[in-house]
N, C-alpha and C positions, 0 to 999 in steps of 0.2 A: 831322484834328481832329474829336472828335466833340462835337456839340450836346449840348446838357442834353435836348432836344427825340427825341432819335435812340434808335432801340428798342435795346440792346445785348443783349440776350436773346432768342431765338424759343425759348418753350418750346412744344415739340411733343407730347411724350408721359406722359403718366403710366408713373412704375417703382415697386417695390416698394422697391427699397432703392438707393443713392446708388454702392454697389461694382455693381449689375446696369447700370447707365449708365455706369460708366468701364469695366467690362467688356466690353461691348458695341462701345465707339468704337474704344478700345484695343489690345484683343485681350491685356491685362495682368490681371492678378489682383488689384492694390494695392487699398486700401482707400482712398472718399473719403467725406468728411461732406459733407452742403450747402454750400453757397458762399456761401448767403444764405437770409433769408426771406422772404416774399409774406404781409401781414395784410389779408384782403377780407373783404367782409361779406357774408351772403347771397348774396342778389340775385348779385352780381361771381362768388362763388363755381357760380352758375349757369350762366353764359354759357361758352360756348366760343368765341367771339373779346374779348381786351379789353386793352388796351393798360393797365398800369399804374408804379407806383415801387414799387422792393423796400423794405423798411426801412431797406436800406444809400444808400437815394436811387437807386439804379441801375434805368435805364427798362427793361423788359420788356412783350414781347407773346405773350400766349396763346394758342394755335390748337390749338384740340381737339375731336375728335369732336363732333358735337351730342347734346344729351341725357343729357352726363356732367354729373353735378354734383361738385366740388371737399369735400372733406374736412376736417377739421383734422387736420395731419402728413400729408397726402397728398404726393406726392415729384414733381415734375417738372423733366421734361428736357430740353436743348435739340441742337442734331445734333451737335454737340461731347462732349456726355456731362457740361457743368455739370448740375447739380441743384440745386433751388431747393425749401424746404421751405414746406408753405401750413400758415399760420395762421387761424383763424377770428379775425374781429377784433371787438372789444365792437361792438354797437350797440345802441340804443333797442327793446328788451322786455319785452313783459308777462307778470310769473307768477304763476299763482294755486296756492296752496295751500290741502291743506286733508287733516284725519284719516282721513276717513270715503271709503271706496273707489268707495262709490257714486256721493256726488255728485264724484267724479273724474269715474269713467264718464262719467256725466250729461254734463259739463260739455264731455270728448273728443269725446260724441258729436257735440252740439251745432255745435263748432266744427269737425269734419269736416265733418256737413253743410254747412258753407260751405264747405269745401275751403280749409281754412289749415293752413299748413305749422303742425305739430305737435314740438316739443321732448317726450318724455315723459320725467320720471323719476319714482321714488316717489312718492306723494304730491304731486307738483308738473307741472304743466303750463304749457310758456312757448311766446308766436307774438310775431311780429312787433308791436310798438307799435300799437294801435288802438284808440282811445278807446271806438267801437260796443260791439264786440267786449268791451271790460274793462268794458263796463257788462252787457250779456250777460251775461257768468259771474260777477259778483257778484250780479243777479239772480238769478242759481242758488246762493247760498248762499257763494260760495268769496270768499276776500281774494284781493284782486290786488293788485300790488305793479310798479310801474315800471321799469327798473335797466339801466343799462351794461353789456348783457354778449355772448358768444361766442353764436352762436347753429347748433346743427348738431339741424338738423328730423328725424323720420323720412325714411329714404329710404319711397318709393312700396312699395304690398304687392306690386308683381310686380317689383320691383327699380330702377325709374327713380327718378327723382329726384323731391322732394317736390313738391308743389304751392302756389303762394304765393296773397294774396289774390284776384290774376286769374288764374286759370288756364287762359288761354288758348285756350279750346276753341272761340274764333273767332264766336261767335252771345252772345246775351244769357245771363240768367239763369234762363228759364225753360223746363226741361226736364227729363224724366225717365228712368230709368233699368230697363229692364227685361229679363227674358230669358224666353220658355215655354220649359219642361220640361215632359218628360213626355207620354204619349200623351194625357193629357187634357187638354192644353193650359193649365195650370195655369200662371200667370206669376207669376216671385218674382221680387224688385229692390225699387227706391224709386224714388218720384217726389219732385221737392217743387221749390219755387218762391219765390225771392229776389225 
């Protein structure tokens, strides 16, 4: 008898596609689809341990690499060769838009320097719901706008995964960033202080 309580899934690995998992267990060629879907929000989409419900109700647990962040349509599998499709799921985000390319710029810069996970599209720029923050960038000029939605950040510039309002680097907020080059000791970077 299994609990409502009881994990029925150990998804272990990310696959690229649903037949490279029944390939693999198998040793068959047939084709499979998902079995089911996974809707997480950020954050969940972050972690690599996390116990959740698929959308079909069925319990699932996650166990993966540290430092992977989860996708929308990313494939995962369990030692069986199911496959479970991730969905990004709406939550609470803020978007601003606006014509003018500049104060985009402006506005991206801004909010990296705090290091918030960044959505870019055209014209439009969305992070995670924060009041500070939505007042910030209409100070600079742009509509923000609240809204229920999927949220899939930049990944990080050397490939890791984004960074959220805390990011973690273990000490407070004030600290800087530098590097010398060059034989004459010349140091390029940023400093700056929250």
């Amino acid at each position: 008898m299994t609990h409502s309580h009881d994990v029925l899934l150990r998804l272990v690995r990310r696959v690229t596609t649903a037949h490279e998992a029944v390939a693999e267990v198998t040793g068959t060629d047939r084709t499979e689809t998902p079995s089911g879907t996974l809707s997480l929000t950020y954050e969940q989409r972050s972690r690599s341990r996390l116990r959740a419900q698929l959308d079909d109700g069925r319990q699932v647990g996650i166990l993966l690499p540290r430092g992977e962040t989860l996708r929308d349509g990313d494939l995962l599998a369990d030692e069986q060769g199911e496959v479970i499709r991730i969905r990004a799921a709406a939550e609470p985000v803020s978007c601003a838009e606006v014509d003018d390319p500049l104060q985009l710029t402006r506005a991206a810069y801004h909010l990296g320097n705090r290091h918030v996970a960044l959505q870019i599209e055209p014209g439009r720029l969305c992070w995670l719901h924060d009041h500070v923050l939505d007042a910030m960038v209409r100070g600079l000029g742009l509509r923000v706008r609240a809204e229920q939605a999927p949220f899939e950040p930049e990944a990080g510039a050397y490939g890791g995964a984004a960074i959220g309002p805390g990011h973690g680097n273990g000490h407070g907020h004030r600290h800087g960033h530098g590097q010398t080059l060059g034989e004459a000791g010349q140091e390029y970077g940023h400093s700056h202080h929250h």
